[in-house]
C-alpha positions in Angstrom: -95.7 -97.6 -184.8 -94.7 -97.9 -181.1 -94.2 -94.1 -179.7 -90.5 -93.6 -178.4 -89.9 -93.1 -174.7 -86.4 -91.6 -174.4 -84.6 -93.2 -171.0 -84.4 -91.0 -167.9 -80.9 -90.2 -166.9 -81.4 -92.7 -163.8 -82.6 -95.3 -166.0 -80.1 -94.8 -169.1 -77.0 -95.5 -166.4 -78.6 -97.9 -164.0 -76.3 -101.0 -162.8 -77.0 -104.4 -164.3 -79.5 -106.3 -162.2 -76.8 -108.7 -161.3 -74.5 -107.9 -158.4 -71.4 -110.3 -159.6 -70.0 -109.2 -163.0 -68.2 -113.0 -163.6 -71.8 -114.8 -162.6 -71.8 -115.4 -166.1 -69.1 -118.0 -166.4 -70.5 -120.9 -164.4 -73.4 -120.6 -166.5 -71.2 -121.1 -169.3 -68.8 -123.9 -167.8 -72.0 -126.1 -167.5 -72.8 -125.5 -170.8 -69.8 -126.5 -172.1 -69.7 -129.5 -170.1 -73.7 -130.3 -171.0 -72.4 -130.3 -175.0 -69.2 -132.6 -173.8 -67.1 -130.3 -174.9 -65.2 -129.6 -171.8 -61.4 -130.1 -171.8 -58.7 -130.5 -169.0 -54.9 -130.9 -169.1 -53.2 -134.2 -168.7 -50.2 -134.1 -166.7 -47.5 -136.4 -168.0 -44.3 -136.9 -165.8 -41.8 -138.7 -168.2 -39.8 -137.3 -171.3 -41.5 -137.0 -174.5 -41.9 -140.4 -176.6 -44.0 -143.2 -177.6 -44.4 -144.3 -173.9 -45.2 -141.6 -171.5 -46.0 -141.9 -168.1 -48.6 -140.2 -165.7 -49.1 -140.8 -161.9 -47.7 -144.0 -161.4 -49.2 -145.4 -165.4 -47.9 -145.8 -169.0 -49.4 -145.3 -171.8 -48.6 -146.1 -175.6 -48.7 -142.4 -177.0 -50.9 -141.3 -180.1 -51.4 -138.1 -179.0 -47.9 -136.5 -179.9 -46.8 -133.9 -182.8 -43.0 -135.5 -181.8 -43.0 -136.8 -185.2 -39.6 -137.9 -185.6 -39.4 -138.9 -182.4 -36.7 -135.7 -181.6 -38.4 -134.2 -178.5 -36.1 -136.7 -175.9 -33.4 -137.3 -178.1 -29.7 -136.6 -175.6 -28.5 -134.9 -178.5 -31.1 -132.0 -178.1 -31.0 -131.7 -174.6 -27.3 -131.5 -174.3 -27.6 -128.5 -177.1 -30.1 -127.2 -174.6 -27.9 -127.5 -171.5 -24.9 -126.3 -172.9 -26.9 -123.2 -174.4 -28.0 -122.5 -171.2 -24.5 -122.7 -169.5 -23.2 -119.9 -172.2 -26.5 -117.7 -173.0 -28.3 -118.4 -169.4 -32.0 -119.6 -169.0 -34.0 -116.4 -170.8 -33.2 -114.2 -173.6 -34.8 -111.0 -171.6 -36.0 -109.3 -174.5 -36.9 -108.5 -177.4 -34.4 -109.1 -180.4 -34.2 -105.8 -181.2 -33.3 -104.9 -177.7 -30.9 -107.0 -175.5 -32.3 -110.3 -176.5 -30.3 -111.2 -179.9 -27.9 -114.6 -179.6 -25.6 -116.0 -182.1 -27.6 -118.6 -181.7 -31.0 -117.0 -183.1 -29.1 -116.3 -186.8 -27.8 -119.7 -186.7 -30.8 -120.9 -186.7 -32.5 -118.8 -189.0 -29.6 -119.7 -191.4 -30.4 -123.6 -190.8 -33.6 -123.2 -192.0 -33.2 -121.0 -194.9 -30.6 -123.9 -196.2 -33.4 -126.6 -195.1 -36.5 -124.7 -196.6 -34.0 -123.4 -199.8 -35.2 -119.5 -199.3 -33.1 -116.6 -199.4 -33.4 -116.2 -195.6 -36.0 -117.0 -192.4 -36.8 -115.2 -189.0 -37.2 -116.7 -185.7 -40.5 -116.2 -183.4 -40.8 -117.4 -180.1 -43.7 -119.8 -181.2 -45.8 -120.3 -184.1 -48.8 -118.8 -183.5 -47.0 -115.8 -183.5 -45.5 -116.4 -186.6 -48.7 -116.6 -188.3 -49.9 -113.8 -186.5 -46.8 -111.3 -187.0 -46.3 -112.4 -190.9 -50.3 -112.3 -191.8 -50.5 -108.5 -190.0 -47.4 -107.1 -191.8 -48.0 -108.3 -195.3 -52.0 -107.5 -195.5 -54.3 -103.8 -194.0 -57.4 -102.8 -194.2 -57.1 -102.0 -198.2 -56.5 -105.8 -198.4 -58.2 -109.2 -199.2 -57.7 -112.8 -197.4 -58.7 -115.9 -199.0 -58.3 -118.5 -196.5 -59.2 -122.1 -196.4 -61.7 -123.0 -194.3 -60.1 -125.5 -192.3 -57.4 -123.2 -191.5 -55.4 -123.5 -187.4 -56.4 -121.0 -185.3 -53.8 -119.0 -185.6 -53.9 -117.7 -189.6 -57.6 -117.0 -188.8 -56.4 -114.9 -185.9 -53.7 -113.3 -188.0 -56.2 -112.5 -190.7 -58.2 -110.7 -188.1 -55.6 -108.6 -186.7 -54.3 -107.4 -190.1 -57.9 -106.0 -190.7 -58.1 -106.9 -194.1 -61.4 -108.2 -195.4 -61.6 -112.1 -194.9 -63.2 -114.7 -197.9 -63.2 -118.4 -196.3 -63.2 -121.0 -199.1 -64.4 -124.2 -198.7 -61.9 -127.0 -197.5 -59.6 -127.2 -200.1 -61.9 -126.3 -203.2 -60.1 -124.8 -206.1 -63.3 -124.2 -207.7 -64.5 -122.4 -204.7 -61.4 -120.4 -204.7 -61.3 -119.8 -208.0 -64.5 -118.2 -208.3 -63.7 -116.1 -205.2 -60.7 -114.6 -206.5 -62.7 -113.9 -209.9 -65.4 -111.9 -207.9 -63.2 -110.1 -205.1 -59.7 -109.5 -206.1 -60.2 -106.8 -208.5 -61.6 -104.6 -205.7 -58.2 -104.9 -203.3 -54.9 -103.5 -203.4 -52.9 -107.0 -202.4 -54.4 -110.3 -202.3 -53.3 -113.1 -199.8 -54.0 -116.7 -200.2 -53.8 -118.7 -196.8 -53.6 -121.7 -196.1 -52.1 -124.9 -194.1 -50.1 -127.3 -196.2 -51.0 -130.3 -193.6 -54.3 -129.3 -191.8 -53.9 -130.7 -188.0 -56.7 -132.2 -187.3 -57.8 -134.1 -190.8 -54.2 -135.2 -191.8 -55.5 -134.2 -195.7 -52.9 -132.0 -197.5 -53.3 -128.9 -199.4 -52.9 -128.7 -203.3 -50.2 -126.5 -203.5 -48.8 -126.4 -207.3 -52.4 -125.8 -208.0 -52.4 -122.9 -205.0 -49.4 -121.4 -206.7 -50.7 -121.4 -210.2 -53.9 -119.2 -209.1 -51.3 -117.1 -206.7 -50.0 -116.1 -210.1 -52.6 -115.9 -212.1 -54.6 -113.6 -210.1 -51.3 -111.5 -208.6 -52.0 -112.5 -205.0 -49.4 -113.4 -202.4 -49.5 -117.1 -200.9 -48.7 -118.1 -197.7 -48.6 -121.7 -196.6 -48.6 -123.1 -192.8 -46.2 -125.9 -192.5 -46.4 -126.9 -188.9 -47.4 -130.1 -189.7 -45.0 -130.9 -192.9 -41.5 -129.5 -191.6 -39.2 -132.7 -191.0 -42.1 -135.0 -192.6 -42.6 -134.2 -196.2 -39.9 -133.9 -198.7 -36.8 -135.9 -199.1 -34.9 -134.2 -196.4 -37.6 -132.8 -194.6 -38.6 -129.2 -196.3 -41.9 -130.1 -196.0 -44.7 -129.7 -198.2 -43.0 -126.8 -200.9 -39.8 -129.7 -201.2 -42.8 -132.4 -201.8 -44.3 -131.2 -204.3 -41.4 -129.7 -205.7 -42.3 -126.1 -205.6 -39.2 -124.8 -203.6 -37.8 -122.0 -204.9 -41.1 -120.7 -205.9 -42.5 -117.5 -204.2 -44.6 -118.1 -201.1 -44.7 -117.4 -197.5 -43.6 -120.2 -195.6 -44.3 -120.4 -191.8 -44.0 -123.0 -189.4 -42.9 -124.6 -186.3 -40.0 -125.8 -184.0 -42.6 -127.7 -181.8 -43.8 -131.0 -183.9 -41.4 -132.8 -185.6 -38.0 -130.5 -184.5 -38.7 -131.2 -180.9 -38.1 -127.9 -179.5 -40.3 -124.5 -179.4 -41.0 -121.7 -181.7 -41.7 -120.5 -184.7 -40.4 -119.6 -188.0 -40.9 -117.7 -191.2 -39.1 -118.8 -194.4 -39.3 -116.4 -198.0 -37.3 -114.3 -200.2 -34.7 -111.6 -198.4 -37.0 -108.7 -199.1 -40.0 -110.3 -197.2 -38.0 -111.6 -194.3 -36.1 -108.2 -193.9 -39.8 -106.5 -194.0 -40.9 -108.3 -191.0 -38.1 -107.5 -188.8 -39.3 -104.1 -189.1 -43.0 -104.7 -189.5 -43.5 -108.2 -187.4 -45.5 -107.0 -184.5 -45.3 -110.3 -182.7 -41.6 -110.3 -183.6 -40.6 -106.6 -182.6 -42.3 -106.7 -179.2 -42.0 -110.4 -177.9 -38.7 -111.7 -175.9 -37.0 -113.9 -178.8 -36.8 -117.2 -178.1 -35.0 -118.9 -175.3 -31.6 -120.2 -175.9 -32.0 -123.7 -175.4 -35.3 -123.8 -177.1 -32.6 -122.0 -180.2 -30.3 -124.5 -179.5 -32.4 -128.0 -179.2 -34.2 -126.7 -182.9 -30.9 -126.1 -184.3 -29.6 -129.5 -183.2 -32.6 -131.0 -184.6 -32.5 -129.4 -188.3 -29.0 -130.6 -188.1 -30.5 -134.5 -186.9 -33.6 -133.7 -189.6 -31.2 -133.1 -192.6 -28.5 -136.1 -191.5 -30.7 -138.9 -190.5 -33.4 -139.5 -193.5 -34.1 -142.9 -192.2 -36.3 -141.4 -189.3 -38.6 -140.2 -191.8 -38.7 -142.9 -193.6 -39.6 -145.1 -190.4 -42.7 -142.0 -190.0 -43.7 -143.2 -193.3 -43.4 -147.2 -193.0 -45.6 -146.8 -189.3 -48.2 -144.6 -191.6 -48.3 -147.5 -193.9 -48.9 -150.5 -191.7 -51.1 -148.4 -189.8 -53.7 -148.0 -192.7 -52.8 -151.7 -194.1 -53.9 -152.8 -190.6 -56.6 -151.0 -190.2 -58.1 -152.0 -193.9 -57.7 -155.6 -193.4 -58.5 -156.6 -189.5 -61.1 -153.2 -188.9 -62.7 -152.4 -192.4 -65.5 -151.2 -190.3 -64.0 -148.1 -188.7 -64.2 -144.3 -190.9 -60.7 -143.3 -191.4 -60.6 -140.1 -192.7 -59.1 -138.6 -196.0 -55.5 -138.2 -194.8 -51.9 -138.5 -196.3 -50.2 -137.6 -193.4 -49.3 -139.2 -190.1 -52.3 -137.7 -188.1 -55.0 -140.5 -189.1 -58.9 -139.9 -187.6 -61.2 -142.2 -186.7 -64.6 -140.7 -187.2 -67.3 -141.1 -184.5 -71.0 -140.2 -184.3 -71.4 -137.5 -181.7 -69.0 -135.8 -178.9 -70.0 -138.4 -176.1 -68.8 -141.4 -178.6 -65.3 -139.5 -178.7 -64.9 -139.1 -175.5 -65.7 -143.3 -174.4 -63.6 -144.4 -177.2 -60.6 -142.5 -175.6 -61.8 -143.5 -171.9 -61.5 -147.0 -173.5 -58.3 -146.8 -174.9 -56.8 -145.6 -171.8 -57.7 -148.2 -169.9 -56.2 -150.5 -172.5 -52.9 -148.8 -171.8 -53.5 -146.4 -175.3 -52.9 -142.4 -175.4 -55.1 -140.9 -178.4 -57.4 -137.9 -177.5 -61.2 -137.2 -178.4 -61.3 -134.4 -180.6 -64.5 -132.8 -180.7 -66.5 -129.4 -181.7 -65.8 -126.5 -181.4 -62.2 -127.4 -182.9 -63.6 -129.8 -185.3 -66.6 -130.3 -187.3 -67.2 -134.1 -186.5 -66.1 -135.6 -183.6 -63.0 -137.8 -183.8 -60.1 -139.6 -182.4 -57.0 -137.9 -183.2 -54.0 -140.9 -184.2 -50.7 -139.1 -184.3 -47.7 -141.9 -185.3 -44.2 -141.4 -184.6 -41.0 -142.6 -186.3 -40.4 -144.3 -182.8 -43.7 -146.4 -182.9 -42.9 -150.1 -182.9 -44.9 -152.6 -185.2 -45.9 -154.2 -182.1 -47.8 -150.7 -180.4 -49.3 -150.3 -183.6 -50.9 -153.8 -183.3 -52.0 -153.4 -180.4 -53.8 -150.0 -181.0 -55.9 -152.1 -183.5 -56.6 -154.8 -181.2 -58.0 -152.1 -178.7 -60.1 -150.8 -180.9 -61.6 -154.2 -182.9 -62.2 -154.7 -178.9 -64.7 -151.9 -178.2 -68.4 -152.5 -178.9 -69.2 -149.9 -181.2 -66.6 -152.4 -183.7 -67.6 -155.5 -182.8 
């Protein structure tokens, strides 16, 4: 055994040999950019819609959670506008403070009637809704069962609640199952967490199946559904009106920022939950609510969401003739597993992602390389719109059947 040499008190508080305490992150930048994993904004300079423009170009756009096509609409921008005349252009802070607006409970009212809950709360995006909700309702005497898969921002939340953290695998009821058989016994509360449409596969979570073990093993259950609000369900509840669970207890979170057009974030549950995190929220209680023609645009757009089915059903007919076209004129691309509007095409390696969307762009087509970390396998990321025309979708197939890795 190796004596020990204590450290002098010269040695024990020496400097670092490096003079340059950030040295470290050019190192890093080249290794990201060595695993082509490096990513940089892309500024667009038109309104949102299925043809955006950059620096003098236009390009068909597949990149966009404007689901219903909302994010331009004149409709939402003169709700913006004229909120902005009333309330002014920031809310200036928190809504406990001076930053409450008509406008905010409006809201929150609209989407209780939408989501058909006893009431729903307001944040100023939705990562902080699933980081405010996840902290409140779980501690450090507590146990998180959360799907694998899960958007940053419910692993986040789980982290900051302190509760002790179980991933199952990607929607696995078995998995689950047998997690919540070994570990819930040994916590106070149990919370299930997942997405209801996970971003970047387009797959969809079993949720009557979620809610059956929910009650079986007297856990709490709280779904994401950023990518399901306005999309799923016959007027747009997303995943809890699709599979005909509303009413049922849950945590429902989501966004104003996909489909609704606007920004923020909302939860949606029984009276007793939603009156908890206006006192225990943290991301609610010290954050400057939401601005009031981000309030206004969302409200006009659950309004638009409720009225106007036929844009959904448009969503739908462009996911349909998307996959029909794909199966019969490129059989040889790997769609994968998705009932959703966000459809990936799988690719061998990072490098293969990112020419397949160099490609595309030069064939006048917007749909991003998604690659590792934020995936598994690297991808391109479709994204259809209500707004797409048969004719874009035709000719993102004919760019594609194009490239060589097709032919």
């Amino acid at each position: 055994m190796s004596p020990f040499y204590p450290l002098s008190d010269r040695a024990r508080h020496s400097p670092p040999t490096t003079t340059e305490p950030y040295a470290w992150l050019a190192s890093s930048l080249e290794t990201i950019h060595q695993a082509n994993w490096y990513r940089s904004v892309q500024p667009l300079d038109s309104l949102p819609g299925c043809i955006v423009q950059s620096q003098g170009q236009s390009w068909i756009n597949f990149a966009s959670n404007d689901y219903l096509g909302l994010a331009g609409d004149p409709r939402l921008i003169a709700a913006a506008i004229a909120a902005t005349r009333a309330w002014g252009t920031g809310s200036t802070g928190s809504r406990l403070l001076t930053g409450h607006r008509p406008l905010h409970r409006q809201l929150e009212e609209a989407i209780a009637q939408l989501k058909q809950t006893e009431d729903a709360l307001v944040f100023s995006s939705g990562y902080l809704a699933n980081l405010g909700a996840i902290a409140a309702v779980v501690g450090k005497r507590d146990l998180i069962l959360s799907d694998r898969y899960n958007h940053s921002s419910l692993k986040n939340g789980a982290i900051l609640s302190g509760a002790t953290i179980q991933e199952y695998q990607h929607l696995d009821l078995a998995d689950l199952t047998l997690q919540l058989q070994q570990h819930r016994q040994h916590y106070r509360r149990c919370l299930i967490v997942t997405d209801s449409v996970f971003s970047m596969d387009g797959d969809v979570c079993p949720l009557p199946q979620l809610l059956d073990l929910a009650t079986e093993y007297n856990s709490m259950l709280l779904i994401d559904e950023a990518h399901a609000t306005g999309v799923f369900g016959e007027s747009g509840a997303g995943c809890a009106e699709y599979f005909n669970c509303t009413g049922k207890p849950m945590i429902q979170v989501g966004t104003l920022s996909k489909a609704l057009g606007s920004l923020g974030g909302y939860v949606a549950g029984s009276a007793p939950l939603i009156d908890f995190l206006r006192n225990r929220a943290p991301s609610w209680i010290y954050t400057t609510a939401l601005t009031p023609a981000d309030t206004a645009a969302a409200l006009a757009a659950v309004e638009i969401c409720r009225r106007e089915p036929q844009r959904r059903q448009q969503l739908w007919q462009n996911v349909a003739q998307f996959k029909h076209l794909l199966a019969t004129q490129l059989p040889q691309a790997v769609l994968l597993p998705s009932d959703s509007p966000i459809l990936c095409l799988q690719l061998a390696n990072p490098a293969q992602a990112l020419q397949v969307g160099h490609l595309l762009k030069q064939a006048g087509i917007f749909a991003p390389a998604i690659r590792p970390p934020t995936v598994t396998t690297s991808r391109i990321r479709i994204s259809l719109m209500a707004t797409h025309t048969s004719e874009q979708l035709q000719q993102l197939v004919d760019a594609l059947q194009s490239m060589e890795i097709y032919s």
